[in-house]
N, C-alpha and C positions, 0 to 999 in steps of 0.2 A: 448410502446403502441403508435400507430401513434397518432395525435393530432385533430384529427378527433372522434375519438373517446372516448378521455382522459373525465371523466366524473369529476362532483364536488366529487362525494362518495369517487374516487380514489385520489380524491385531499386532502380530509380530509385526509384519510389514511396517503397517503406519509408525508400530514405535523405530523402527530402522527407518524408516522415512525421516521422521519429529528429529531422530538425533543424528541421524545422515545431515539431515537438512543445516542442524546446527553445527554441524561440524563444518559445512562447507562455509555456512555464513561467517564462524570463526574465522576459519584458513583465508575468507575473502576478506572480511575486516582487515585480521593483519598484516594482510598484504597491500592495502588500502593505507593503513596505517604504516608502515614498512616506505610504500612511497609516498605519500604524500603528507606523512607525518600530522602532527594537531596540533597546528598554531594555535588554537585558544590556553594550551598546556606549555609552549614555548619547546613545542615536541618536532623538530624538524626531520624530516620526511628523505629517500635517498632523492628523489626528484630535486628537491631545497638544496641539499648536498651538492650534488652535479653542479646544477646552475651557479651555486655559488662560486666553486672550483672552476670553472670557466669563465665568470665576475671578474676572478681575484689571477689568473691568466691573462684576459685581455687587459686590467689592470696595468701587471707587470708590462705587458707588451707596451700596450699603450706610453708608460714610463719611460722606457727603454726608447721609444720611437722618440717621445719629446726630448728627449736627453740628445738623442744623435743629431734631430734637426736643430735645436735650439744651438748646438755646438758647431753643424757646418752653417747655419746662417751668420755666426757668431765670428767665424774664421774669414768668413768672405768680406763679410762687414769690415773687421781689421785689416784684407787686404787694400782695399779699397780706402780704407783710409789712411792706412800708413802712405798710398799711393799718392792721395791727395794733398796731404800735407809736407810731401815731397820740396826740398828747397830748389830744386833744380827745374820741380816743372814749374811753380811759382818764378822764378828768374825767367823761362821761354817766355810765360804768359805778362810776364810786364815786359820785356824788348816786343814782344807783339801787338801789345796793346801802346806803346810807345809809337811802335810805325816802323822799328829799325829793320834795316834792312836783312833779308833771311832767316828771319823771326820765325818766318813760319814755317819754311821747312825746316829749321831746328825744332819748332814746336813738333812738328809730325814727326822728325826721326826721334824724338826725346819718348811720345806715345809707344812709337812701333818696339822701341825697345823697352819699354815700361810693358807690352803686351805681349812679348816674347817673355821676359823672365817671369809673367801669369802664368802661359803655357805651359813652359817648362817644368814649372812647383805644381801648376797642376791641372792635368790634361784631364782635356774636354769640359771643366768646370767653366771655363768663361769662353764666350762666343769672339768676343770683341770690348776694345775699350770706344770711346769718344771724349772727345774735348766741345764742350758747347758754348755759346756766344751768349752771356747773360741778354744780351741789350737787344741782339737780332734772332736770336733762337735757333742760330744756325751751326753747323758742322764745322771748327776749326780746325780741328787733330782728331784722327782717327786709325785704330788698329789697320782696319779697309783703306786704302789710298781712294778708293772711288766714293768715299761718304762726303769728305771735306766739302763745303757749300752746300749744303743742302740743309733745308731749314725741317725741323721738326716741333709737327702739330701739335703732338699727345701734350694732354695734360698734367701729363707727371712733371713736365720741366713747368710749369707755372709750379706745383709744390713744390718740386726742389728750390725755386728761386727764393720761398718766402723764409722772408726776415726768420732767426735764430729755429731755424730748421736744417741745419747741417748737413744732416742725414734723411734720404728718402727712398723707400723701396716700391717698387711697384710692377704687377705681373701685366706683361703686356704681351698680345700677341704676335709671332713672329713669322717669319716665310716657312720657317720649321714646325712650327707650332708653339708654343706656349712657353715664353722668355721672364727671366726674374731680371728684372733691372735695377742695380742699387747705384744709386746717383748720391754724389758726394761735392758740396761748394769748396771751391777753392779761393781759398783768402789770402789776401795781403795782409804783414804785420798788425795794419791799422784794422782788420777787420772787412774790410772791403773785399765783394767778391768779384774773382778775377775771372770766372770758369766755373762750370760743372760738369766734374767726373764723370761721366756714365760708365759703368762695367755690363753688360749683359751679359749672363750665367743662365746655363740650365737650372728646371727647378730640384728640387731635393725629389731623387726617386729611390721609392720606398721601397722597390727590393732589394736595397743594396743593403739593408738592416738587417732583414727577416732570416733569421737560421731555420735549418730542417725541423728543428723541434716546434719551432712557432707555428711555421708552415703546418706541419702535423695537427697541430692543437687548435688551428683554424674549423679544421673539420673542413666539409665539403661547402658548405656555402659562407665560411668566411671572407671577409673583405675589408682593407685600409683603405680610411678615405682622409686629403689633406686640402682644408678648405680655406680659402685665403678671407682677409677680413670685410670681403662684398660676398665671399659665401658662393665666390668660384674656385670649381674645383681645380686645385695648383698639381695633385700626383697620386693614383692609388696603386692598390695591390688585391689582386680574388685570385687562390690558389687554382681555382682549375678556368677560370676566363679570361687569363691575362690581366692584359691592362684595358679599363672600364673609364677611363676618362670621359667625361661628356656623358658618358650613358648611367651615371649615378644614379643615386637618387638626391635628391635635393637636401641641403642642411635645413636641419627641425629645428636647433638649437643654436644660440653664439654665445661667445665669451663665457662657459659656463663649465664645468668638470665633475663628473661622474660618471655611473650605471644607469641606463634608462632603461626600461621594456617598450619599445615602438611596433608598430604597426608596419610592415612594410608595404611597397607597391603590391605585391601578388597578395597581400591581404593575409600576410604570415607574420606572427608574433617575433620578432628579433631582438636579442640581445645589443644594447650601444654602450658602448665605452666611450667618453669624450676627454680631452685633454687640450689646453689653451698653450699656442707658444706665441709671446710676447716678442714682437717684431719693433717694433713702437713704443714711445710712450703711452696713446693712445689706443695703438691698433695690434691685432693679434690675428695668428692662425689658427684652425682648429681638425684637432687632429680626431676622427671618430674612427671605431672598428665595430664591425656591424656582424652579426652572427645568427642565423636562424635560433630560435630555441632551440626545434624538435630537433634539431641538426647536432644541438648541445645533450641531448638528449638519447639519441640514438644508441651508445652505450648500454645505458639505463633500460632500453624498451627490448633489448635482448635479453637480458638478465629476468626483467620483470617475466617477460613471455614462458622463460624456464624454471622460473619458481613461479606461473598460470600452473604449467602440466605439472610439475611437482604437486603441487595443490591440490589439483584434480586425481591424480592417479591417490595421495594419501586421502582424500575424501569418501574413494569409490571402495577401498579398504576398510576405511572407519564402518561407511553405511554395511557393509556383507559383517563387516563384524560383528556389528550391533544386531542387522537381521538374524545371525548363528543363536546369539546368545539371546533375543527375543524369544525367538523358536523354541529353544529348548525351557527356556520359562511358562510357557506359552503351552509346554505339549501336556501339562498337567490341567490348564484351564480348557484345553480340548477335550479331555476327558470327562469332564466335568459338563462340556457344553454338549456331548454325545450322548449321557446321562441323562440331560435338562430334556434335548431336544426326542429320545426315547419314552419318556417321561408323557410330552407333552400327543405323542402319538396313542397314550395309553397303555405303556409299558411299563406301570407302575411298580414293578417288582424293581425295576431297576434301581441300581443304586453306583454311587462314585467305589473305585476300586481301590481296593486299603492299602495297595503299594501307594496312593496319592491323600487318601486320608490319615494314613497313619505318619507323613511328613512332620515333623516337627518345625512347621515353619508357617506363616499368612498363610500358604493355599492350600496347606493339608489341613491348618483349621478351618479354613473355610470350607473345605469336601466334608469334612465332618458335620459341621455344621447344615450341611446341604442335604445331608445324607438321615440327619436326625430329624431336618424341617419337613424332607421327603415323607418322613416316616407321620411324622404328625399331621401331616395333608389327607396322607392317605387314611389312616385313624377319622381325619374327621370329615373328610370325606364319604366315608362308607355313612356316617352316622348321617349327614347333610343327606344321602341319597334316603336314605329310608324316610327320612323327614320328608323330603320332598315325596316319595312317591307316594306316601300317605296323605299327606295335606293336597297332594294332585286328585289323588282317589276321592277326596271330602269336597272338595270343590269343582270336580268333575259331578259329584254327588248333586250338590247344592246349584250349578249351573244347569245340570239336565231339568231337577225338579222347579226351577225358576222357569225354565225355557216348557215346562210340562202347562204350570201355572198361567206363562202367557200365552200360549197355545191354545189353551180352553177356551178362552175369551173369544167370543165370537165377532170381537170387533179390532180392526186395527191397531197396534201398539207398535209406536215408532219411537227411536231416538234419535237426534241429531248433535253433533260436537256443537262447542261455539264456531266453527266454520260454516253449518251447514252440511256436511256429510255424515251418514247413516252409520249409527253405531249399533242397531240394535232392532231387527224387526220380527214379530210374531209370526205364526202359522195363517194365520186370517188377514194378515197384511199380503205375506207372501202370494197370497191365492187370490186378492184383490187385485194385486196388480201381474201377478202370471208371471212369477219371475221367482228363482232358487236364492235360496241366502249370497249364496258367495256372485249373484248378480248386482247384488244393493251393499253389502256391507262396503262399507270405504268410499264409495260414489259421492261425488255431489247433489244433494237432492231435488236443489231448485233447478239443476241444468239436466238432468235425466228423467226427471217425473212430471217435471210443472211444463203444464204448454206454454210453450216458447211469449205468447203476446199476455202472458197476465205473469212473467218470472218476476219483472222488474216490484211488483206491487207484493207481490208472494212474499219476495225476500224483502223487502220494509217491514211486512208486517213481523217477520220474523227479527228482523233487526230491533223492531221497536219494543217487541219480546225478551230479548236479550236486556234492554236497557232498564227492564223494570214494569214495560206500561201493562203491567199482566191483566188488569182488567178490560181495557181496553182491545185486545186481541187475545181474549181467554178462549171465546167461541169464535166461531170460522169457518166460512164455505170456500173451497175453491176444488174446479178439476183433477186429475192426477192423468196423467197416462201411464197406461200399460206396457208390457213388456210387446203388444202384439201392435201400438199405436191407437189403439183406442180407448177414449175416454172416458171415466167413471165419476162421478162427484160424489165430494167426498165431505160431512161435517166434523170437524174438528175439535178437541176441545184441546189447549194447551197449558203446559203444567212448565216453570219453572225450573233446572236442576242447578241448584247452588252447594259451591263446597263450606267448608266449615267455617271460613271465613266471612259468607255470604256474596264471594263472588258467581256470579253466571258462567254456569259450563256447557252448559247447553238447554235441550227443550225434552219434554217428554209429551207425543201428543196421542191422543185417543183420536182415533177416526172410524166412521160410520158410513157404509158404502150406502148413499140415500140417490143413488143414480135412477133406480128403478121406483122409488117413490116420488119421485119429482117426476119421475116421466110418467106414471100414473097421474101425480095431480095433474101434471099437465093434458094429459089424455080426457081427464073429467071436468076440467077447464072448458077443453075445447068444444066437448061432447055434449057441454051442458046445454049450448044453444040448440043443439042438434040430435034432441033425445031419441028423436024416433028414428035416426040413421045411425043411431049408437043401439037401439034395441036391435033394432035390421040386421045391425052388421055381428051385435052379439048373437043374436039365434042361430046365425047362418054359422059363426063358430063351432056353437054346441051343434050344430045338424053336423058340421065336419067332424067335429070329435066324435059325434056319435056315431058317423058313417068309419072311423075310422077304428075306434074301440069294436064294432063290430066287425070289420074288416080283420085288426087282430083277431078276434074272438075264433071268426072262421076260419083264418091261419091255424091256430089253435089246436081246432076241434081237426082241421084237415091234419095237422101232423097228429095227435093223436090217432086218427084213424089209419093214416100210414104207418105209424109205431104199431099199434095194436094189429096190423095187418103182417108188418115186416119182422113183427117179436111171433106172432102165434103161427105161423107159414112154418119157419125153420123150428119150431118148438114140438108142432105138432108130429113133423117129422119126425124129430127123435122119438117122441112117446108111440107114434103110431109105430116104426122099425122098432121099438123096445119091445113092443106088446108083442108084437109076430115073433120075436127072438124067444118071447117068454112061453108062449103056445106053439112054437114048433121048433124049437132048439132041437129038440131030441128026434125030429123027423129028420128033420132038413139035411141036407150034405152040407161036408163044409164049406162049398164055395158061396153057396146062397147066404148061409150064413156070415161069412165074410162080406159080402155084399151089404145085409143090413147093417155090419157096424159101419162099412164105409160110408154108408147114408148117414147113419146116428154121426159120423164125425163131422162128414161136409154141413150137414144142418147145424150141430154144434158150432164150427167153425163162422158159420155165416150169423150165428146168433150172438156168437164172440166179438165179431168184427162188426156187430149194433154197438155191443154194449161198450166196446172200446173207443167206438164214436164219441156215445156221451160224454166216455168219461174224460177225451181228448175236450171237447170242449167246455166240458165242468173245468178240467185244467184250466184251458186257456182266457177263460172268463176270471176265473178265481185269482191268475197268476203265478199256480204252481206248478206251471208246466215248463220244464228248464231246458234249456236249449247248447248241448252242449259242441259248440263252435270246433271244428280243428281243420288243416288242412285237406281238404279234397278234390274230388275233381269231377265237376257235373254232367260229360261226358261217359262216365264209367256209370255216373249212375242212371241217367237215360236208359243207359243199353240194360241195367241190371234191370230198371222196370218194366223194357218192351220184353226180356228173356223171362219174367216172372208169368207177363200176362200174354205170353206167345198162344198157351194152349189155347189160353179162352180164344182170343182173337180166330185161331185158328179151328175150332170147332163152330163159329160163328162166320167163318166164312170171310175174313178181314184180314188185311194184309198189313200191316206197321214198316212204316218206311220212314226211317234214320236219315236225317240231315243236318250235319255238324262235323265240326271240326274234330280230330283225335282227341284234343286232350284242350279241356277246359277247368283252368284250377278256379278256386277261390276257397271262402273261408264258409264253412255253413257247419248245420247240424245232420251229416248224409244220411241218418235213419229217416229224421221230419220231412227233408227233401226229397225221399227215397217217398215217401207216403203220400206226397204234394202228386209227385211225376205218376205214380199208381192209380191215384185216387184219379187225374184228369185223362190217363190214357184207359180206365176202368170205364168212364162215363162216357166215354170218346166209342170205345167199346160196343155200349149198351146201344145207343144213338144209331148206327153205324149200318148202313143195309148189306147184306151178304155180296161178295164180290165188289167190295169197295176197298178203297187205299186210306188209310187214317198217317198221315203226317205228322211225325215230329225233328224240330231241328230248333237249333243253338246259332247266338252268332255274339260275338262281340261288343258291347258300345258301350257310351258314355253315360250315365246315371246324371240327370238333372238333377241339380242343387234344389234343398228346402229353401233355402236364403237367395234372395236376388243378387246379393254380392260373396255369394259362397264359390268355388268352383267343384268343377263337375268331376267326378271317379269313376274310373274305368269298373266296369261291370258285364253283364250274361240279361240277355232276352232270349228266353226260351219257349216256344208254339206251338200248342197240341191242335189241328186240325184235322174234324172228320169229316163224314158225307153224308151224315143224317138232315132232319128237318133243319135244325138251327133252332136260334131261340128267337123266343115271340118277340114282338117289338115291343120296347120298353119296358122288359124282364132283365135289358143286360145288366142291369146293380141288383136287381130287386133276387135275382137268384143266387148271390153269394149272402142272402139274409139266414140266420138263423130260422129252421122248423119250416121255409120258404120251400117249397118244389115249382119248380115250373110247368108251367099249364103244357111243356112237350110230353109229360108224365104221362099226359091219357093214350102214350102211343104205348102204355105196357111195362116201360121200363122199370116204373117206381121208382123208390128211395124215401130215405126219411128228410133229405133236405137239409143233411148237416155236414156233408163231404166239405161241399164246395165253401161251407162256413168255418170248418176247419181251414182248408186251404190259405181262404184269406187271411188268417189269425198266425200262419204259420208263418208267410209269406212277408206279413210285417213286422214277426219278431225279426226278421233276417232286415229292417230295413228296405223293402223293395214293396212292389206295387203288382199286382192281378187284375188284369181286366178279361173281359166277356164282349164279344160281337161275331156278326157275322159274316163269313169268307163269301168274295165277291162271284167264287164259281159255286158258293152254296156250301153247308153245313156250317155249324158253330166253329171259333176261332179262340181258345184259351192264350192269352199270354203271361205271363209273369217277369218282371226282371228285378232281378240281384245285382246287389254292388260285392262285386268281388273283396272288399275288405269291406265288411261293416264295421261302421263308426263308432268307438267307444267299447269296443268287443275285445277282450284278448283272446288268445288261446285258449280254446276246451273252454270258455267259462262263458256268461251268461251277460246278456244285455240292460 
């Protein structure tokens, strides 16, 4: 917002904005800070919290799980070997390896019952026992009576076999699914192995561990995973998918214990817990608990959500608070700015109000202050204006008598900027080239003045002027055009204008319009071979002048003789009715007498309306004949001048016939127009043979533009037509001449031949144009037409 118009209200605002703003950014920091704490500070965050708290959870869990497997695979391992080391199955296993007879089903029932009292300590934990045949790999004893003889492939019994490996576990697949088999050698005193134990057992399944609280603390996407030491999965546990066997996800890690953050399949951050249970001396399980973060999180993202809107709702408070108390700070610098801005409209009385400057505080010294600056502006103000309109007065003084100075000069005085554009031209310039100041000032000079095919050399020369070469380009011819397109030449002389520095500001040049001397020399150039067709043609000049000076002359002598005929006609009249009033007043009755003054008035009258002639065209020659424009209507005044000159027409036996529209407005002077429309239906009048029709009518149109690219303005053609002779051929201009009668005069009419010279004069103050010809059924045809608004005219005033 520009600062002009920056108000207090919006100043409050922005400050409740600025500290709203800050308040939110606070609230959001520390709640930013709040969760997710500044680890560069060792400032832990509730985010860091949580996760930890569910670290230090599955932790435990995890603990607990290894505890419980490492103790049932610890148990089964002892049974199996307490089983092995049996004195009893060692005595079957040598009478059978001996050859004695019913070895072997004593072997088998010595099994069947070694895998009854399994069952019975503990149901569903073993599948089945077997007795194996080092040598053949075969089924000697077995829980199942259908095993015995049958040889087994798997590779675990090659482990079990090797030297000082006692003990060997191995998870192998079953018709059920997925079997722990722990294989156990059975030795003779000497060490010699007679047999290998196999027990097959379910594996350890993990929700036999899990209490409600663990279960709970899993959250929704928890899961136990127990990975045997090739990193297949032996048992898990996911609170809402069951059991995930097979559909894991694959172990990242072996033999290794901690917290990891992974990556899981859907591409979700999870928490891993790992934990190793020692199966082996070598070999080991591995136990992981796997947990979504956000999943560990979810707590947290409620809380955080409700200290958001807390946040927000105490933001929206803080911001209205701070705008409250803005405001009210704020409504004294309003006052202040209603003052400023009163002030600046020129309402200099004004001043800040003393409840606000008499504050004892910043902004009541500052209205004080405002209020005292006020006063001293205005103090020196008043003095700056008298200074100014004095030193305006003196150099309005000194500019007129400069501009008086180069006015006089009969020769062109131009300036131009260092651009080229007109800063400055004389009265003798102006008239040179036909063109108003405010036509040239500011213009480019070489692109409006210089014909177009010599600009580019113009302006060098001028450029090389600028540069110093002032002798070189002090004197100088070149064309100029005119305002009108025609060309004058012109000699130059240029002057240097340097500031105090002696930089170039421009040029000052004198010019001499030598178009008409050059066209002289050139005329005596050409004439010179050709004297005796230059004498010819000058004698034949002076015979025109001289036919033409005499032509005037007799103009002349003809209007004086029409003057001296048209002044002593009506003069005479009075004096001769004077004389008779004065020799027989005292006879006469009153009506005769009456009679002579009416004479003495009409001849007065008509000797009135000579002398008002002249003096309209003394006017109109001289220019002080003022024209005072308002709205009318040409219509009204037609009719006023056929009702004026009804009698005459009708003592003369003529008839005035009206054609035109009701009502014709425009803008004129209706007395001058009123005298125009008189004067042509007067002489329309005189023309006009008894029993004839004299025509007048009006119509509408368009007023042709001066300019080719001007447009055209609606206007009035108005046409007096009578039924007299007409006028002579080649009279139609020559009869709107001043002291001019036309040669139709010898039908009687007279005149002194200054009507129609008026009319013209009248007719073009209004802007509009009068012609003269003749009606194609016969008599003369006056027209004139008006632009209904003349151009550059106001109201009531003058062109």
């Amino acid at each position: 917002m520009p600062a002009g118009k920056l108000k207090p209200t919006t100043l409050s605002s922005r400050i409740g904005l600025v500290f709203g703003t800050g308040a939110v950014l606070t609230v959001a920091i520390l709640l930013l800070v709040w969760y997710f704490g500044i680890p560069a500070l060792a400032l832990h965050g509730a985010r860091d919290r949580l996760i930890q708290e569910a670290i230090n959870f599955q932790n435990q869990l995890a603990d607990n799980q290894q505890m419980l497997i490492s103790n049932d695979l610890r148990e089964r391992r002892d049974d199996v070997e307490f089983f092995a080391e049996s004195d009893t199955l060692a005595a079957r296993l040598r009478d059978w390896r001996e050859g004695k007879q019913g070895a072997a089903a004593s072997l088998q029932s010595t099994v069947g019952r070694l895998s009854e009292r399994m069952q019975s300590a503990y149901t569903d934990r073993y599948l089945r026992l077997q007795i194996i045949d080092p040598r053949t790999r075969r089924i000697i004893a077995s829980s199942d009576a259908s095993d015995p003889g049958r040889a087994i492939p798997a590779h675990w019994v090659e482990q079990a076999l090797l030297p000082n490996n006692s003990e060997h576990l191995s998870l192998e697949a079953g018709s059920d699914g997925l079997e722990l088999i722990i294989a156990r050698q059975v030795q003779d005193p000497d060490g010699h192995i007679l047999a290998v134990l196999a027990a097959y057992a379910q594996p350890y399944e993990l929700d036999a561990g899990i209490s409600p609280l663990a279960e709970h603390n899993l959250g929704q996407t928890g899961a136990i995973y127990l990975y045997d030491w090739q990193g297949y999965l032996v048992s898990s546990h996911q609170r809402h998918s069951g059991d995930v066997r097979g559909a894991a996800q694959p172990l990242n890690r072996h033999g290794i214990e901690g917290s990891f953050f992974e990556t899981g399949p859907n591409g979700r951050e999870q928490l891993a817990t790992y934990r190793l249970i020692r199966v082996g001396a070598s070999e080991g399980w591995t136990l992981v608990i796997r947990r979504d973060t956000s999943d560990a999180l979810t707590p947290l993202h409620g809380l955080a959500f409700r200290a958001s809107l807390f946040a927000l709702v105490l933001s929206a408070i803080l911001i209205l608070v701070v705008i409250v108390l803005a405001r009210r700070i704020t409504a004294r610098i309003s006052a202040m700015t209603d003052v400023a801005e009163a002030i600046a409209r020129g309402e200099t009385e004004r001043r800040v109000p003393a409840a606000v400057a008499n504050r004892n505080d910043d902004i009541g010294h500052l209205a004080a202050v405002f209020n005292t600056m006020v006063e001293k502006l205005e103090s020196w103000n008043a003095v700056l204006d008298r200074e100014v309109r004095k030193r305006t007065v003196e150099l309005d003084a000194e500019k007129a008598a400069a501009q008086r100075y180069l006015d006089i000069a009969a020769v062109m005085l131009l300036a131009l900027d260092r651009n080229g554009r007109i800063t400055m031209i004389n009265q003798a310039g102006k008239v040179i080239l036909g063109v108003t100041e405010s036509d040239v000032i500011g213009r480019d000079w070489f692109a409006s003045f210089v014909p177009e095919r010599l600009r580019a050399s113009v302006r060098d020369v001028f450029l090389r002027l600028m540069t110093g070469e002032t002798e070189i380009v002090r004197n100088y011819e070149n064309p100029v055009i005119r305002l009108d397109g025609r060309e004058r030449e012109i000699a130059w002389r240029n002057i240097l204008i340097t500031d105090e520095a002696g930089h170039a500001q421009g040029i000052l040049a004198c010019g001499i319009d030598i178009t008409d001397r050059k066209a002289t020399d050139a005329e005596l150039a050409r004439h010179r071979a050709h004297l005796e067709e230059l004498v010819g043609e000058r004698t034949t000049q002076l015979a025109e002048a001289r036919d033409q000076a005499e032509a005037a002359n007799r103009a002349k002598s003809e209007f004086l003789a029409n003057m001296s005929h048209e002044l002593r006609t009506p003069m005479h009249g009075v004096l001769s009715f004077a004389r008779l009033g004065q020799t027989r007043a005292a006879s006469l009755p009153p009506e005769k007498v009456q009679e002579y003054f009416t004479h003495i008035a009409d001849s007065g009258n008509r000797l009135l309306s000579l002398l008002n002639d002249l003096l309209d065209l003394s006017k109109l020659e001289s220019g002080h004949m003022h024209m005072n424009y308002s709205s009318t209507d040409l219509a009204t005044i037609a009719r006023e001048a056929v009702s004026q000159l009804s009698a005459l027409a009708a003592g003369r036996g003529v008839r005035l016939l009206i054609e035109g529209s009701d009502v014709a407005p425009l803008s004129a002077d209706r007395e001058r127009l009123l005298q125009v429309m008189t004067n042509l239906i007067g002489n329309a009048i005189k023309f006009t043979a008894a029993d004839s029709v004299i025509r007048i009518n009006w119509a509408a149109i368009e007023m042709m533009p001066d300019a080719s690219d001007a447009h055209g303005s609606p206007g009035w053609r108005v046409t007096v037509i009578d039924a007299g002779p007409g006028i002579p051929a080649g009279e139609e201009e020559a009869i709107f001449d001043k002291f001019v009668q036309s040669s139709g005069t010898s039908t009687g009419a007279g005149g002194t031949g200054l009507g129609l010279a008026i009319c013209r004069e009248i007719i073009s103050r209004h802007h509009g144009r009068i012609t003269a010809s003749n009606a194609p059924e016969g008599g003369a045809c006056f027209t004139f037409a008006l632009p209904s608004d003349p151009p550059t005219i106001e109201e009531g005033g003058n062109p």
